[in-house]
N, C-alpha and C positions, 0 to 999 in steps of 0.2 A: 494423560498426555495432552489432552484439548486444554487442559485449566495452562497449564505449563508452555505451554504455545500459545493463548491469550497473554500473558501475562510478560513472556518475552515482546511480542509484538507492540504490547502497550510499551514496555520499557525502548525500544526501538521507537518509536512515537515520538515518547516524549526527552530523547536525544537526537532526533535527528531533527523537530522541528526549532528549534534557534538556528539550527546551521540552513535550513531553509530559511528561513526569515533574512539571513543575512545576505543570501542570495538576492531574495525577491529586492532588499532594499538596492544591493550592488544595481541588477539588472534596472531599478526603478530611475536611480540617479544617473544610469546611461541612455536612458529612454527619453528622460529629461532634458541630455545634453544634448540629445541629436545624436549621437555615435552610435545609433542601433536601427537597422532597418526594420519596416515594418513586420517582414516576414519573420525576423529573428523575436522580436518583441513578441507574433504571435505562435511564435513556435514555445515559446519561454513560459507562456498563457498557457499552450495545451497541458507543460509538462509539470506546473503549479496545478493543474486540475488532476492531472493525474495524480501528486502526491497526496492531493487533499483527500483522494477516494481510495486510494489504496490500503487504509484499512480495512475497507465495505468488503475489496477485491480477497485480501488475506484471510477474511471473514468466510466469506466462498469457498474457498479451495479448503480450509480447512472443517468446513461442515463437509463439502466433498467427499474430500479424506477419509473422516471417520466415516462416513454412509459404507463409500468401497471397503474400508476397513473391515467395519463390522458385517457387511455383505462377503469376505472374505477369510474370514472365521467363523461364520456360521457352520455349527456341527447340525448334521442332520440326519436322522436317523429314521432311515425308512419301513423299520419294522417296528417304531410305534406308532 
């Protein structure tokens, strides 16, 4: 189930990042005109960092996952 969960996520990755790319250039050529405040430009900066790490994040939760998983099927048998 972990291989299968890598392997959507890469496929996610690598679709969603041209649609980010086109963002960042949209967001880049209003930055340039002036039509974006500074706070919006750095809010736009946080949420470009956040996608670039949200692999690392999905990485995480799904080592997590399987730890609580397997911590939750553990059979154990007190009389060996």
């Amino acid at each position: 189930m972990v291989v299968l969960a890598l392997l959507v996520l890469a496929g996610l990755w690598i679709v969603m990042t041209p649609f980010a790319g086109y963002f960042v250039d949209t967001m880049n050529e209003r930055i340039e005109a002036g039509a974006v405040s500074a706070q919006t430009a750095d809010a736009f900066a946080f949420n470009v960092t956040i996608f670039t790490f949200w692999p690392a994040f999905a990485l995480g939760a799904l080592f997590l996952f399987s730890i609580i998983r397997a911590l939750y099927e553990r059979r154990v048998n007190p009389y060996d």
